[in-house]
MIMIDREN-842293 format. One record per atom (N, C-alpha, C): residue in three letters; residue number from 0; atom name; x, y, z. Coordinates in steps of 0.05 Angstrom, whole numbers, padded with zeros to 5 digits. Example, Ala and Ser with C-alpha at 12.3 -4.5 7.8 and 13.67 -1.06 7.14 Angstrom:
% MIMIDREN-842293
aa  i  at  xx  yy  zz
ala  0  N  00264  -00114  00156
ala  0  CA  00246  -00090  00156
ala  0  C  00264  -00066  00156
ser  1  N  00257  -00045  00142
ser  1  CA  00273  -00021  00143
ser  1  C  00258  00001  00157
END
This chain:
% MIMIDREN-842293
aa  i  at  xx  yy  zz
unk  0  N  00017  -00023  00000
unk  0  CA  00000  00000  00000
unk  0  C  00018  00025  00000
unk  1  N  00009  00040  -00019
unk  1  CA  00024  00072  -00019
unk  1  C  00001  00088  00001
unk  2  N  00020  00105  00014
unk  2  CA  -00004  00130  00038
unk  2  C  00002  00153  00014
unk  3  N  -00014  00165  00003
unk  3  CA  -00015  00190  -00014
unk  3  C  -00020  00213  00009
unk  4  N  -00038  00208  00022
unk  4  CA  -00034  00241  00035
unk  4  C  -00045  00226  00066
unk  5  N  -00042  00245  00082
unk  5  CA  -00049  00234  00116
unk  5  C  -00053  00269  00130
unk  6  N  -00075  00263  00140
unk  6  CA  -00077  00287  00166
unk  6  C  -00085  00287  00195
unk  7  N  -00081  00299  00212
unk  7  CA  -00090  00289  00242
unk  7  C  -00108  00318  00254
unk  8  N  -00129  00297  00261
unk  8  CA  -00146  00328  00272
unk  8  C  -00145  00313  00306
unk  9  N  -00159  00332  00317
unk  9  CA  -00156  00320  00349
unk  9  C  -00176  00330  00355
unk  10  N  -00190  00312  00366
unk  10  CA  -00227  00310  00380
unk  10  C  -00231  00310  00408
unk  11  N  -00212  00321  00426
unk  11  CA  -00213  00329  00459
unk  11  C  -00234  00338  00464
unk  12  N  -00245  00316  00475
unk  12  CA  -00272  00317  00492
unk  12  C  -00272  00329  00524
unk  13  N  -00235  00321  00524
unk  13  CA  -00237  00331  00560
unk  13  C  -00234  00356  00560
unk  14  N  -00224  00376  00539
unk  14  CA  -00228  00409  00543
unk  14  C  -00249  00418  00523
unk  15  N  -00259  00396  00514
unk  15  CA  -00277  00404  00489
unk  15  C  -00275  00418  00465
unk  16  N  -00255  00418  00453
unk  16  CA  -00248  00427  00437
unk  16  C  -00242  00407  00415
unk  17  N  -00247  00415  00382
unk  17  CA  -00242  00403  00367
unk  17  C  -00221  00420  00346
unk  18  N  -00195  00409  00348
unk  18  CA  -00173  00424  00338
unk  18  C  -00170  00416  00313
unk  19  N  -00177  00417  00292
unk  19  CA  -00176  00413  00260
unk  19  C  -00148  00424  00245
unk  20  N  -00133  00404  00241
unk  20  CA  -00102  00414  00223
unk  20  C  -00110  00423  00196
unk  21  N  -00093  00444  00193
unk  21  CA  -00096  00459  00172
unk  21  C  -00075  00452  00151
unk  22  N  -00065  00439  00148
unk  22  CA  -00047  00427  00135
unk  22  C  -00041  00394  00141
unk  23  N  -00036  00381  00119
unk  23  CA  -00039  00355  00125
unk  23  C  -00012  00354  00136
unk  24  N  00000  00322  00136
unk  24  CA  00017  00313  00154
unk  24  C  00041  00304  00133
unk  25  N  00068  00322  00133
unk  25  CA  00091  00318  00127
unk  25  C  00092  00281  00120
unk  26  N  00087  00277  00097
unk  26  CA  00102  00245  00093
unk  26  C  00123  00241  00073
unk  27  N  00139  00258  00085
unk  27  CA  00172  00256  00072
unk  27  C  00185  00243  00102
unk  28  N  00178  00242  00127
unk  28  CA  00184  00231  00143
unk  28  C  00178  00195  00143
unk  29  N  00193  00186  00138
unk  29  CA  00196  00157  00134
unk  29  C  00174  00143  00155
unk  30  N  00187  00155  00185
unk  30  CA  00170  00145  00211
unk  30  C  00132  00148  00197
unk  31  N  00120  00170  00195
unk  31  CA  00096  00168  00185
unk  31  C  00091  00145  00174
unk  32  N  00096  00147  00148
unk  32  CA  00091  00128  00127
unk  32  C  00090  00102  00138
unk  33  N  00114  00092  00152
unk  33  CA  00112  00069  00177
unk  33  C  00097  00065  00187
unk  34  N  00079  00088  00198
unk  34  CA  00067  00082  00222
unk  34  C  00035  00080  00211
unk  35  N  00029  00096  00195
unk  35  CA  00004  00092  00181
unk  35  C  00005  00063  00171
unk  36  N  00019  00053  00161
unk  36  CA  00021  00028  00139
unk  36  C  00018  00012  00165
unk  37  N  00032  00005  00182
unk  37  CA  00024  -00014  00209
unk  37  C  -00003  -00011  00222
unk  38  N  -00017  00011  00222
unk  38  CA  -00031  00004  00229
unk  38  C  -00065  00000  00213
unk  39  N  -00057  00011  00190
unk  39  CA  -00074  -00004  00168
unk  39  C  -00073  -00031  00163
unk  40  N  -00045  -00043  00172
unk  40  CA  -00037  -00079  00166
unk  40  C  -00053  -00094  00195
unk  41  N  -00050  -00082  00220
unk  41  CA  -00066  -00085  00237
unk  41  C  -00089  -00085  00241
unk  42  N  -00111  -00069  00224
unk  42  CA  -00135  -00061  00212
unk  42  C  -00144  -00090  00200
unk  43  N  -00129  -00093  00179
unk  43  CA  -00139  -00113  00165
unk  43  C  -00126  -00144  00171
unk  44  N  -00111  -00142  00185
unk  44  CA  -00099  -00167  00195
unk  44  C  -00119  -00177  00221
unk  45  N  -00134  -00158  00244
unk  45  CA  -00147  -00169  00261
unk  45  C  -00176  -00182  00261
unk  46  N  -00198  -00175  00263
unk  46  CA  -00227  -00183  00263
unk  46  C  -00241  -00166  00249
unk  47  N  -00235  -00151  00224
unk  47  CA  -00254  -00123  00216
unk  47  C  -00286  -00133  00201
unk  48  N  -00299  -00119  00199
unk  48  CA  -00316  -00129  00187
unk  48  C  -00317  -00111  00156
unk  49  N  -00325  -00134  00142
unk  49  CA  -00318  -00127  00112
unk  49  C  -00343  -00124  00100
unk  50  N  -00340  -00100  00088
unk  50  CA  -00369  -00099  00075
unk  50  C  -00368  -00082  00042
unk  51  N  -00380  -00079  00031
unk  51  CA  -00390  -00061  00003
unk  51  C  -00403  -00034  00008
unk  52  N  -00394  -00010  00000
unk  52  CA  -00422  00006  00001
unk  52  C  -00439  00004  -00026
unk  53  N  -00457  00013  -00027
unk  53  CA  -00470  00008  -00059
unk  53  C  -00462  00041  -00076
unk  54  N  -00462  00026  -00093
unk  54  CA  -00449  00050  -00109
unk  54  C  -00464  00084  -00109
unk  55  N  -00491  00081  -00104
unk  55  CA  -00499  00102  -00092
unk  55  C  -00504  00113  -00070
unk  56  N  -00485  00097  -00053
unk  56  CA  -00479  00106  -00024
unk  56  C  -00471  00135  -00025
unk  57  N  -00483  00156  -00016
unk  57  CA  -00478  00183  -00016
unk  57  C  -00447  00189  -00003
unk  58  N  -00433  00164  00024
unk  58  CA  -00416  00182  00038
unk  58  C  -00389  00174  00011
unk  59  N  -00394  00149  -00008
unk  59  CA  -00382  00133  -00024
unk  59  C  -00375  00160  -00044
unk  60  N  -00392  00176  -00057
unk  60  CA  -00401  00195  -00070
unk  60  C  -00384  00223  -00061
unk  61  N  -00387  00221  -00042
unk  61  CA  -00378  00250  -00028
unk  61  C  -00342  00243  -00027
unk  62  N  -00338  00227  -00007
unk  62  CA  -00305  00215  -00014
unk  62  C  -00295  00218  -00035
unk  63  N  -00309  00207  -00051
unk  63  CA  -00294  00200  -00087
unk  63  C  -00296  00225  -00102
unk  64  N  -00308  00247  -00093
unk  64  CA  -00312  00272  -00099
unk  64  C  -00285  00295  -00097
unk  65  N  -00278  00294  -00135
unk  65  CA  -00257  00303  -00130
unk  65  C  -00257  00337  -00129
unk  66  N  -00278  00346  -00130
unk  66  CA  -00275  00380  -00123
unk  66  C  -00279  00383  -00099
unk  67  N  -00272  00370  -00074
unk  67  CA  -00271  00375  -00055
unk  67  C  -00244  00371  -00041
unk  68  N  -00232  00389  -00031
unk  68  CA  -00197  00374  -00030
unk  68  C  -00203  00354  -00001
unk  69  N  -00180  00333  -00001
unk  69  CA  -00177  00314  00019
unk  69  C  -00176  00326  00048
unk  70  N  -00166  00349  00047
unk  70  CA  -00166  00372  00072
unk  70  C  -00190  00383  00082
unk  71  N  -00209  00392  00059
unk  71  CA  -00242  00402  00069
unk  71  C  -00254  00375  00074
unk  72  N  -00243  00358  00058
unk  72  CA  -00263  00325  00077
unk  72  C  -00251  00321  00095
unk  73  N  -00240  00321  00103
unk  73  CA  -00222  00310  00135
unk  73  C  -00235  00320  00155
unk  74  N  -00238  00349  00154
unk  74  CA  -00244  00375  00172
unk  74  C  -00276  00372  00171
unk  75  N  -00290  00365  00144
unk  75  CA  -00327  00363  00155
unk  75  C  -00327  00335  00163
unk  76  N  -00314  00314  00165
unk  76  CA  -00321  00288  00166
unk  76  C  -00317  00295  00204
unk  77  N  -00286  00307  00202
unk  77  CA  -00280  00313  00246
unk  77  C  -00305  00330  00253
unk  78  N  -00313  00346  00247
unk  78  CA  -00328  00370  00253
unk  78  C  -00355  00350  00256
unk  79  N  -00363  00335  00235
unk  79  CA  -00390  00325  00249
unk  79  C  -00393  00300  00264
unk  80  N  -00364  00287  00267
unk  80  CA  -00354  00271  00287
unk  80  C  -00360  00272  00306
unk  81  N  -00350  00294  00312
unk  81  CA  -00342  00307  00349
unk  81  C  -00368  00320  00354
unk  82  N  -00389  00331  00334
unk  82  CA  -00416  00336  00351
unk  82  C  -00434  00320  00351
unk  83  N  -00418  00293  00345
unk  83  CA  -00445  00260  00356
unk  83  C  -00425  00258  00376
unk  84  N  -00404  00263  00376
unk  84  CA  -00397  00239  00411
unk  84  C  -00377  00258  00425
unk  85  N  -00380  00281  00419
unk  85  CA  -00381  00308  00447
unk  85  C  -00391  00307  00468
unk  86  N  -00428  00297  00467
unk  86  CA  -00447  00293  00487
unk  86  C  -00445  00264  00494
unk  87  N  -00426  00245  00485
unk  87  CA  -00429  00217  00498
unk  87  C  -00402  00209  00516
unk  88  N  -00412  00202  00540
unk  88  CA  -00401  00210  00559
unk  88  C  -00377  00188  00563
unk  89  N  -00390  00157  00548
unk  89  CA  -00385  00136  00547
unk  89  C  -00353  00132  00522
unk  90  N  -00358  00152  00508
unk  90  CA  -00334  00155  00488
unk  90  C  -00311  00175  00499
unk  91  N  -00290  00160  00502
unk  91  CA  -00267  00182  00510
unk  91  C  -00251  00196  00485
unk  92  N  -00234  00221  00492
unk  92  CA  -00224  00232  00467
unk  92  C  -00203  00220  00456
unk  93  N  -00200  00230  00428
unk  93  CA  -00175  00217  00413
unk  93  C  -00174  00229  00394
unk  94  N  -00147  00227  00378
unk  94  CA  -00142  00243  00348
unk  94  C  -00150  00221  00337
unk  95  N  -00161  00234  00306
unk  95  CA  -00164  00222  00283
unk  95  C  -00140  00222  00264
unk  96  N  -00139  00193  00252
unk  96  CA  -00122  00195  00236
unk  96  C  -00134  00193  00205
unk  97  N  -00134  00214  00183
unk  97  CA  -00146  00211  00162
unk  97  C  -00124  00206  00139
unk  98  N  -00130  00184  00119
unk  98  CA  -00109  00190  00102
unk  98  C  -00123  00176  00071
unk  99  N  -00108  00175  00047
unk  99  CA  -00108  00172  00029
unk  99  C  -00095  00151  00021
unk  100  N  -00104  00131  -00004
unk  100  CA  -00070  00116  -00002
unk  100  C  -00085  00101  -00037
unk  101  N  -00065  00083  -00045
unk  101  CA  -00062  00071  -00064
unk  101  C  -00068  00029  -00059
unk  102  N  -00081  00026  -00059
unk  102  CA  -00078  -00014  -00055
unk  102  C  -00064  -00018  -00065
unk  103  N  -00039  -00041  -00061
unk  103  CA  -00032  -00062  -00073
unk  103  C  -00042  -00072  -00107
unk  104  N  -00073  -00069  -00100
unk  104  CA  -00087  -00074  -00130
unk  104  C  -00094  -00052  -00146
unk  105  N  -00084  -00020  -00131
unk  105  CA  -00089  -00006  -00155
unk  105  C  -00118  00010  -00151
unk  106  N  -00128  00003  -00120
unk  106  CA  -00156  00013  -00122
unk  106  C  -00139  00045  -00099
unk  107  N  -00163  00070  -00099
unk  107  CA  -00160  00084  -00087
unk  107  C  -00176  00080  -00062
unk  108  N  -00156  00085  -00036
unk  108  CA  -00170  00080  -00012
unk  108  C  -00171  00115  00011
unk  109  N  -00189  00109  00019
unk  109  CA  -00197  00125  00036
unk  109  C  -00195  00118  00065
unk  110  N  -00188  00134  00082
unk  110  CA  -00184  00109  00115
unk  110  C  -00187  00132  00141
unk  111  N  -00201  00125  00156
unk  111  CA  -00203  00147  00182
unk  111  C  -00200  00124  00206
unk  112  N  -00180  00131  00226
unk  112  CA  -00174  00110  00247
unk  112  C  -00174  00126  00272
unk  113  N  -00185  00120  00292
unk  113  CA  -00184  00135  00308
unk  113  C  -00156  00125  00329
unk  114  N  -00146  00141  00342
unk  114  CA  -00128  00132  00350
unk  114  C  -00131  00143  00388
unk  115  N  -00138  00128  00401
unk  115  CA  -00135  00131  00432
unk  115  C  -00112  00146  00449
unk  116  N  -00120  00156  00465
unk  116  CA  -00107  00168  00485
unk  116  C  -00095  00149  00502
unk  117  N  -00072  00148  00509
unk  117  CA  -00065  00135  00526
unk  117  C  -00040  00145  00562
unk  118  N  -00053  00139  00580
unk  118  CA  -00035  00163  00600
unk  118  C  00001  00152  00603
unk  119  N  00015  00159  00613
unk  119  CA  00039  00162  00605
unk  119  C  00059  00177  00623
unk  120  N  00069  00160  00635
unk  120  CA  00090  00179  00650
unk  120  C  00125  00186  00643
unk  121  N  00128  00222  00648
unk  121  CA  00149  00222  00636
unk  121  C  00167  00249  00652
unk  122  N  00186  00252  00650
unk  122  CA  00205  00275  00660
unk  122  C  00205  00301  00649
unk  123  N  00199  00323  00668
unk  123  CA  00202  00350  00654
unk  123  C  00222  00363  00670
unk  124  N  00238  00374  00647
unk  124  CA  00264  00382  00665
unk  124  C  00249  00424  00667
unk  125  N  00254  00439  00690
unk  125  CA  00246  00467  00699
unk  125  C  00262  00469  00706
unk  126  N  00262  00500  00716
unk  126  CA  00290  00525  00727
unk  126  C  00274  00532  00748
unk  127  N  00283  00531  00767
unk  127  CA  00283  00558  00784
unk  127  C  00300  00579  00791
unk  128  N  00289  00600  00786
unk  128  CA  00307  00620  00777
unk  128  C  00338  00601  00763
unk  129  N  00367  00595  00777
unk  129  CA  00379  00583  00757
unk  129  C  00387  00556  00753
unk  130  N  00367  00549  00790
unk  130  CA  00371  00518  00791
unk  130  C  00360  00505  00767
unk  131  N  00366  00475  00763
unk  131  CA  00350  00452  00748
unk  131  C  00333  00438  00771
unk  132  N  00309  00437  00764
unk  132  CA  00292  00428  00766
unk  132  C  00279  00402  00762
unk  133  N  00278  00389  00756
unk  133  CA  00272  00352  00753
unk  133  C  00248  00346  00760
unk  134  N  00225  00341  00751
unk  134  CA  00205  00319  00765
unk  134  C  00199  00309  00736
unk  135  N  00169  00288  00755
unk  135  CA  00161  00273  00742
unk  135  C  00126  00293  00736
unk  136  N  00119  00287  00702
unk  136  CA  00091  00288  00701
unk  136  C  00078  00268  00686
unk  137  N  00056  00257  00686
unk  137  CA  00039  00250  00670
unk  137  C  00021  00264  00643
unk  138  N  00033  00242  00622
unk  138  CA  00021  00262  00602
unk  138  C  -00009  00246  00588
unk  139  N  -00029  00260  00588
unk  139  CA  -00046  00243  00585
unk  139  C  -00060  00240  00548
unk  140  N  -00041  00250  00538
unk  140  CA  -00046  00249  00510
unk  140  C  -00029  00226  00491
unk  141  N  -00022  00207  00504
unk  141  CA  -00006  00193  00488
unk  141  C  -00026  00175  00472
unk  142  N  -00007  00173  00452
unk  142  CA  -00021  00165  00420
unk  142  C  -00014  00137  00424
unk  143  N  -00028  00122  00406
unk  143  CA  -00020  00090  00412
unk  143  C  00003  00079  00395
unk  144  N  00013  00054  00400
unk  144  CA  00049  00052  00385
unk  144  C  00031  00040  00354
unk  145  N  00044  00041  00346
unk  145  CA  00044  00023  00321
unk  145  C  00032  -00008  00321
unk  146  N  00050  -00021  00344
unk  146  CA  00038  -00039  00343
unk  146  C  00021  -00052  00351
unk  147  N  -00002  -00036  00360
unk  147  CA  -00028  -00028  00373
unk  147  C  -00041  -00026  00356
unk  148  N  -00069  -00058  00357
unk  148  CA  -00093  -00043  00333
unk  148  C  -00113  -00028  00353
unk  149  N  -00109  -00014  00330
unk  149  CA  -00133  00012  00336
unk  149  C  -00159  00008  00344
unk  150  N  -00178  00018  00363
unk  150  CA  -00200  00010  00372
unk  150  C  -00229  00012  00356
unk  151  N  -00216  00028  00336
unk  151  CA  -00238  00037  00313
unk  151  C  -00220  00043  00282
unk  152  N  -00231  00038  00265
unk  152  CA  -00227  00051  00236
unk  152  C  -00250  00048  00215
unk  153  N  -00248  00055  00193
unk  153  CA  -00256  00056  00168
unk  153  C  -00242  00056  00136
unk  154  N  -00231  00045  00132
unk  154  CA  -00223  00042  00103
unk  154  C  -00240  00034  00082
unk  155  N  -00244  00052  00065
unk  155  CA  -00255  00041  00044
unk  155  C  -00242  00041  00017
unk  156  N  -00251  00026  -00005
unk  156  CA  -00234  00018  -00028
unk  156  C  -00250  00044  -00056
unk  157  N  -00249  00069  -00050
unk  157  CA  -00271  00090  -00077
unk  157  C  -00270  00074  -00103
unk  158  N  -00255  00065  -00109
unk  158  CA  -00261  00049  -00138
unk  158  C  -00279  00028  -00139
unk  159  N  -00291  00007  -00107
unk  159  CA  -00310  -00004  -00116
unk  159  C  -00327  -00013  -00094
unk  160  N  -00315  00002  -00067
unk  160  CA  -00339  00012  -00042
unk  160  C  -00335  -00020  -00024
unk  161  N  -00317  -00027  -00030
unk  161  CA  -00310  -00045  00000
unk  161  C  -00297  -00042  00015
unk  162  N  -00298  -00043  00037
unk  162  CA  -00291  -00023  00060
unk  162  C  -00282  -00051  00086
unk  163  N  -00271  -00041  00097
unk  163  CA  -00256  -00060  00129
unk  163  C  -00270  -00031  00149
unk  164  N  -00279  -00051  00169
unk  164  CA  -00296  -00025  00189
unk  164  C  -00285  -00032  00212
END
């Protein structure tokens, strides 16, 4: 699989805010491209459920819709994300990972993975006035590794609407 383009929006439910990237995601960085491709192989390597949309599936329609750039779909697809499960108390926050890519067979794919929060402890070095400073904090935004399948995704195939969910 080739990744053609990738962006990350972030759906923080705990300050409520939905932060939408305005620019997609640098994949001249090797690590990306890695890390997307793992966990697309994890996508389809675990239990997904496989399905077709029908060719007049509107969201099939709207995706494959090339006057809309991959950037304004990313951003309405987060935007009406985050105001179904803003109010659900039961869903915790996480970035989205949106990207673009090429199959193996040549079909164009479309893919949104959500990617979990995970807490995390780590060292922050401070000054006082010219001392060093040392402790420990918890960061509660950590992203999941690679070799972590994802708790949710969507890929679909626009050339002929079969999709891994």
């Amino acid at each position: 699989m080739l990744i053609n383009e990738a962006v990350l929006h972030i759906l923080d439910k705990n300050s409520g805010n939905l932060l939408l990237s305005q620019a997609p995601l640098q994949l001249g960085d090797s690590f990306l491209i890695e890390y997307i491709t793992k966990l697309v192989d994890k996508i389809k390597k675990g239990d997904p459920h496989i399905g077709q949309l029908a060719a007049d599936e509107p969201l099939l329609g709207y995706l494959a819709d090339e006057g809309i750039s991959f950037l304004e779909k990313t951003q309405q697809l987060a935007d009406k994300l985050f105001a179904l499960i803003a109010p659900a108390e039961e869903i915790g926050p996480a970035d989205y990972l949106f990207f673009t890519g090429t199959s193996d067979t040549g079909g164009t794919l479309f893919g949104m993975i959500r990617l979990d929060y995970s807490s995390k402890v780590t060292h922050f070095v401070d000054y006082e006035g010219e001392a060093v400073s040392n402790t420990i904090l918890q960061n509660h935004a950590i992203l999941p590794n690679a070799t972590q399948k994802p708790s949710e995704a969507f890929i679909v195939d626009l050339s002929n609407g079969n999709y891994h969910l």
